[in-house]
C-alpha positions as CSV (number, residue, x, y, z in Angstrom):
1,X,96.4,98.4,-26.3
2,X,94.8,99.0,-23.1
3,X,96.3,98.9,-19.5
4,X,95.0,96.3,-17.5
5,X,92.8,97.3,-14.2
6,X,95.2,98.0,-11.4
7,X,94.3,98.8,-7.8
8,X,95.9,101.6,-5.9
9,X,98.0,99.9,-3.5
10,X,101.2,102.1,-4.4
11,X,101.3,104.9,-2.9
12,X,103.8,104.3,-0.2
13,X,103.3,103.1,3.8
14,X,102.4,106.5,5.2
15,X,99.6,106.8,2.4
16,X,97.8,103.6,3.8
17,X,98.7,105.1,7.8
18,X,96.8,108.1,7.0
19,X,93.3,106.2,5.3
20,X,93.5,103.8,8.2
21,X,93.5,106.3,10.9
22,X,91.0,108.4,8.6
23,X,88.4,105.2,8.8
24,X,88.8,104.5,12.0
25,X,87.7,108.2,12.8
26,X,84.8,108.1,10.6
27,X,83.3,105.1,12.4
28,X,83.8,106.8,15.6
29,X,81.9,109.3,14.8
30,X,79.1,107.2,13.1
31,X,79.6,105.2,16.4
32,X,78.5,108.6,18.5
33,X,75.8,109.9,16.2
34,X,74.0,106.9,16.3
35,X,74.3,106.6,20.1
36,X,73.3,109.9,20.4
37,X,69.9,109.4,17.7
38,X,69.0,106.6,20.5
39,X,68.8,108.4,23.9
40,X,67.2,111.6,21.5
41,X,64.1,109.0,20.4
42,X,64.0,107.4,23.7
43,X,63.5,110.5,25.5
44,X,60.8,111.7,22.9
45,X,59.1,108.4,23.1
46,X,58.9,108.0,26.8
47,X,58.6,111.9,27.7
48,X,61.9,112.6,30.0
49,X,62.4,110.3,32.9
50,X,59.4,111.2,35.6
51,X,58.8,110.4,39.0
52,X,54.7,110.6,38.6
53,X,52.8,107.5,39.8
54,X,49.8,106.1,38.4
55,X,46.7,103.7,39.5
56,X,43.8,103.1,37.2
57,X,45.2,104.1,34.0
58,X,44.2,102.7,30.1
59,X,43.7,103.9,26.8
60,X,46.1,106.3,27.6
61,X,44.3,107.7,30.5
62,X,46.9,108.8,33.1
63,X,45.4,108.7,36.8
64,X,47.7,109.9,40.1
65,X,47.9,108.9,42.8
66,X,47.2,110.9,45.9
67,X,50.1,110.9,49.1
68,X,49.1,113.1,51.8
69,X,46.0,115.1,50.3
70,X,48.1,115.8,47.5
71,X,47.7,114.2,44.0
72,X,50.7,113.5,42.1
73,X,51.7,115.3,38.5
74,X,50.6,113.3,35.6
75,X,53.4,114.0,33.2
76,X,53.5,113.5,29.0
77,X,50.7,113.1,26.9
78,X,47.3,111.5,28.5
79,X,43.6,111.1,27.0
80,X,40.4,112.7,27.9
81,X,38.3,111.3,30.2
82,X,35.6,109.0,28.4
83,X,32.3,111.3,28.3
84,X,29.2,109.7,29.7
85,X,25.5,109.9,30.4
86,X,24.3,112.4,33.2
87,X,21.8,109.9,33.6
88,X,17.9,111.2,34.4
89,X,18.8,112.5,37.8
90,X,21.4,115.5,37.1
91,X,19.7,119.0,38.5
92,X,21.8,121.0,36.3
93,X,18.7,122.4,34.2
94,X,18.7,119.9,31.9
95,X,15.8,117.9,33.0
96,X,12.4,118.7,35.1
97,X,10.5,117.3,38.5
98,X,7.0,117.5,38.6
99,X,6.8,119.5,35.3
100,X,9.3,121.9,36.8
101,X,13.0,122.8,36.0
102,X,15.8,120.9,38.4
103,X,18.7,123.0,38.6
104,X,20.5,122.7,42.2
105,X,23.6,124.9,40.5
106,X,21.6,127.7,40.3
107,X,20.6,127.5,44.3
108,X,23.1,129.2,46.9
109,X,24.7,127.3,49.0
110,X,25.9,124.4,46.3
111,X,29.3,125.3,46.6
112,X,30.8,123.6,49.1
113,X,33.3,120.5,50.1
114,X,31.3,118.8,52.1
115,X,27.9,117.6,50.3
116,X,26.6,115.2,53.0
117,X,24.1,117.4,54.6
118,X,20.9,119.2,52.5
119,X,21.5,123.1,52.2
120,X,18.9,125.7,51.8
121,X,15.3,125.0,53.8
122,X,16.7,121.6,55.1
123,X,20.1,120.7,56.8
124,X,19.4,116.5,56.7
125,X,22.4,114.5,56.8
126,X,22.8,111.5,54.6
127,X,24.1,108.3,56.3
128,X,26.9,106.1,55.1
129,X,30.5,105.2,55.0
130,X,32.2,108.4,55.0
131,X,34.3,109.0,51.6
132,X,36.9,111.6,50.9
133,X,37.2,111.8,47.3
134,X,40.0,114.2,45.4
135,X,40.0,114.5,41.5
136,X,42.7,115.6,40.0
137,X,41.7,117.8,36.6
138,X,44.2,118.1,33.9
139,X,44.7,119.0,30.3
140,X,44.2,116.3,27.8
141,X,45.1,119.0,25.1
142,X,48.2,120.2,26.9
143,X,50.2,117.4,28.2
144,X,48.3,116.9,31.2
145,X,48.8,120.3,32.7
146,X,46.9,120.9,35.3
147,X,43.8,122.8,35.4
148,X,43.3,125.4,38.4
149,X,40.0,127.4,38.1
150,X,37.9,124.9,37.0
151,X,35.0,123.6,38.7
152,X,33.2,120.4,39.4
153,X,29.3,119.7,39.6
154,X,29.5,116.2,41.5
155,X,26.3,114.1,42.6
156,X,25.4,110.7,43.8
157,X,23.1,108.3,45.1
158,X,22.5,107.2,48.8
159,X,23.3,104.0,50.1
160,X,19.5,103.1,49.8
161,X,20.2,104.2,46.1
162,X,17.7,107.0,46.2
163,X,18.6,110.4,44.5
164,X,17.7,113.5,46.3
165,X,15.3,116.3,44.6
166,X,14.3,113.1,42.4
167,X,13.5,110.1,43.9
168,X,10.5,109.7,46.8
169,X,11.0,110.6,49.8
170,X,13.9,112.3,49.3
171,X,12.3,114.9,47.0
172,X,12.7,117.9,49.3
173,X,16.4,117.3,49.9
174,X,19.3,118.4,48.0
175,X,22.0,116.2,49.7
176,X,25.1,114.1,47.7
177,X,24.9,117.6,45.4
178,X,28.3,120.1,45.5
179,X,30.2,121.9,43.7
180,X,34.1,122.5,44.3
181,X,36.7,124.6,42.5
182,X,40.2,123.4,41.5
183,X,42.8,125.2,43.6
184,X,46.1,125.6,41.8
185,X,47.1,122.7,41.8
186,X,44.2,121.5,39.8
187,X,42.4,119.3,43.0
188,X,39.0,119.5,43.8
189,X,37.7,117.3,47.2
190,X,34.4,116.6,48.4
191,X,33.8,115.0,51.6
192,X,30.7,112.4,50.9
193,X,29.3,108.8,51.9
194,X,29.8,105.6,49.6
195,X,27.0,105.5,47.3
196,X,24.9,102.4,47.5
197,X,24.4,99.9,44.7
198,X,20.7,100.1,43.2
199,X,19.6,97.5,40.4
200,X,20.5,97.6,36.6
201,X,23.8,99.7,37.6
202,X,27.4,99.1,38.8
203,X,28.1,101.3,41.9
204,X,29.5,105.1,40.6
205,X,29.5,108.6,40.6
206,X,28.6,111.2,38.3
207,X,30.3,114.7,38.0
208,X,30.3,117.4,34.8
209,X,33.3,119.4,34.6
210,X,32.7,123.4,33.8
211,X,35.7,125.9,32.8
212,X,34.7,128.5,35.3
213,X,32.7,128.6,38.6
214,X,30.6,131.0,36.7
215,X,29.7,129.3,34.1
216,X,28.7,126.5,36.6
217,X,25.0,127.1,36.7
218,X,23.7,125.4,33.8
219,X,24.4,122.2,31.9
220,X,25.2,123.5,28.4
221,X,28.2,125.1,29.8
222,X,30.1,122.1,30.8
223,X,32.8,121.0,28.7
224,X,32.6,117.3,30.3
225,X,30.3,114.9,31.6
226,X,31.1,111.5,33.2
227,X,31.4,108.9,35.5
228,X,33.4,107.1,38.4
229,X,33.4,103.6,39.1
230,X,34.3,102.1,42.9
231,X,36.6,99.3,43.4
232,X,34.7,96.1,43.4
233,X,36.7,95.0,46.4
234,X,36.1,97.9,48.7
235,X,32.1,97.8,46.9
236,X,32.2,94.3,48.6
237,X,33.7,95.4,52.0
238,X,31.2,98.3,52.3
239,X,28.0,96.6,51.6
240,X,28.6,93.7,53.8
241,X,29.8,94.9,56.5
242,X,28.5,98.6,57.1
243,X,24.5,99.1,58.4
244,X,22.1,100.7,55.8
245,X,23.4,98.7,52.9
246,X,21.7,95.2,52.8
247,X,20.4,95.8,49.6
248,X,23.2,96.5,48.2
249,X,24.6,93.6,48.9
250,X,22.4,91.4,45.9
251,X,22.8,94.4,43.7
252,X,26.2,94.5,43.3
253,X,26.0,90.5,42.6
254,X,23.7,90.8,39.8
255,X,26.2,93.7,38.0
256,X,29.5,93.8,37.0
257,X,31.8,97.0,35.9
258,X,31.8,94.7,32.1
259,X,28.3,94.3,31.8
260,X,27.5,97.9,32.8
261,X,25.9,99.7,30.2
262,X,27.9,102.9,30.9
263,X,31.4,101.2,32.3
264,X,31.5,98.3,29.8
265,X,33.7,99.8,27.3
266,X,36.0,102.3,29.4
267,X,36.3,100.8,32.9
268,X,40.0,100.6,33.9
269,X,40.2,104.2,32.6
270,X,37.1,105.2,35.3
271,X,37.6,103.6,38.7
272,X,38.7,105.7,41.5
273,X,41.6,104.3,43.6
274,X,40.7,104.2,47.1
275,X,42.1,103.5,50.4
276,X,40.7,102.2,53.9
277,X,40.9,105.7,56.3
278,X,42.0,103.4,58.8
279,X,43.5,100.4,58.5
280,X,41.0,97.4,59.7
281,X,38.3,99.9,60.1
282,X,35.1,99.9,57.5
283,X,33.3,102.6,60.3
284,X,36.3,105.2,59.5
285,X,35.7,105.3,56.0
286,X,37.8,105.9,53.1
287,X,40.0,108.0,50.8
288,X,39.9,108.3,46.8
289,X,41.3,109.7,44.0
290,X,41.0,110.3,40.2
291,X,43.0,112.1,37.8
292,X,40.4,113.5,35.1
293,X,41.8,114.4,31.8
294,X,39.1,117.6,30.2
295,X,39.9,118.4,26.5
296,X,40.7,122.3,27.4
């Protein structure tokens, strides 16, 4: 004959004590661990808590901002810099003028800060809205650390829209041309004019990024090439209300950053923050920065 099924509730008071108080411990523990796991993911997912501030960021794309000449750390995991044309005016031997090789980097006199004045056999100035523009290079492969030792080939238009050593008239000039090195903090900063706005393009910059100042003499050495957009607003402000830059003014209306045929897919991720000089004052000019991730 079998026993019938019985539970164990007999083992005395102090028996059932002991498995309550054992329970109760257990989900304490549980209680902690899974606590614990929470802050451990939330840290991993966010990177650690981080005072950096960015402007102009997508796609992953951190870009600081700059306080007092100085651009802030970009801090956990950010995505290279989109890579663009050099267009057909770059000078970095990649292209020719008159059947002849372009290369301003291999010229003396191309590093410099200041890239508003021709160097070399002419010392013409280019007129325009003075702009101070800091870029801020860091490692796309390496948590955005930031890259000292690296230099930047950085060129432009004038605000007719002309580019020297290509375009007529400016031919024998080498102006809105520089090069800069990254001091240790990773910032490079070139004094410059706002470039105009000349038809079929939104208003921009181009630079190429090369791991060494000397390797900066020729264009299959660089380990980036790419573009900055201007703010629309202060594009607007500039044209309208600063001499030499009537033209500008229907150029920008006919082009937008979305119908761009190099900004169109990567804009947010390109435009340089900027900021008036002087508050109120177009004459004074003004300050920008980008934070440029290079896969290093």
């Amino acid at each position: 004959m079998r026993r019938p099924l019985v539970e164990d509730h007999d083992s005395g008071l102090q028996h059932d004590l002991e498995r309550i108080v054992a329970l109760k411990e257990r989900r304490r523990v549980l209680t902690w661990l899974l606590s614990g796991s929470a802050v451990l993911l939330a840290a991993c997912e966010g990177g650690g808590s981080s005072s950096a501030t960015t402007t102009a960021s997508s796609a992953g794309t951190a870009s600081g901002t700059t306080t007092g000449g100085t651009a802030s750390t970009p801090i956990g995991s950010c995505a290279a810099a989109p890579a663009e044309t050099a267009g057909p005016y770059p000078s970095d031997g990649s292209n020719t003028v008159n059947g002849m090789a372009s290369n301003v980097l291999a010229e003396s006199g191309v590093v410099r800060s200041d890239i508003r004045s021709s160097f070399g056999s002419s010392s013409a100035v280019a007129g325009g809205v003075p702009l101070t523009l800091t870029l801020s290079l860091v490692n796309s492969n390496n948590l955005c650390a930031l890259l000292s030792g690296y230099a930047v080939y950085l060129w432009h238009c004038t605000r007719e829209g002309a580019y020297s050593l290509y375009t007529n008239g400016v031919q024998n000039e080498n102006f809105l041309r520089g090069v800069q090195v990254a001091d240790g903090s990773g910032l490079v900063t070139f004094q410059t004019i706002f470039p105009g706005c000349y038809p079929g393009r939104y208003p921009h910059i181009h630079f190429e990024v090369y791991p060494s100042l000397s390797l900066a003499t020729l264009y299959t050495n660089r380990v980036l090439t790419s573009q900055i957009a201007l703010p629309r607003d202060v594009c607007s402000a500039v044209y309208s209300g600063a001499s030499g830059y009537g033209a500008s003014v229907s150029n920008l209306a006919g082009v937008t950053t979305g119908n761009d045929n190099v900004f169109g897919d990567n804009t947010a991720a390109q435009i340089a923050a900027m900021t008036p000089a002087l508050a109120g004052s177009i004459a004074a000019g003004y300050t920008g920065n980008l934070t440029i991730g290079v896969p290093a």
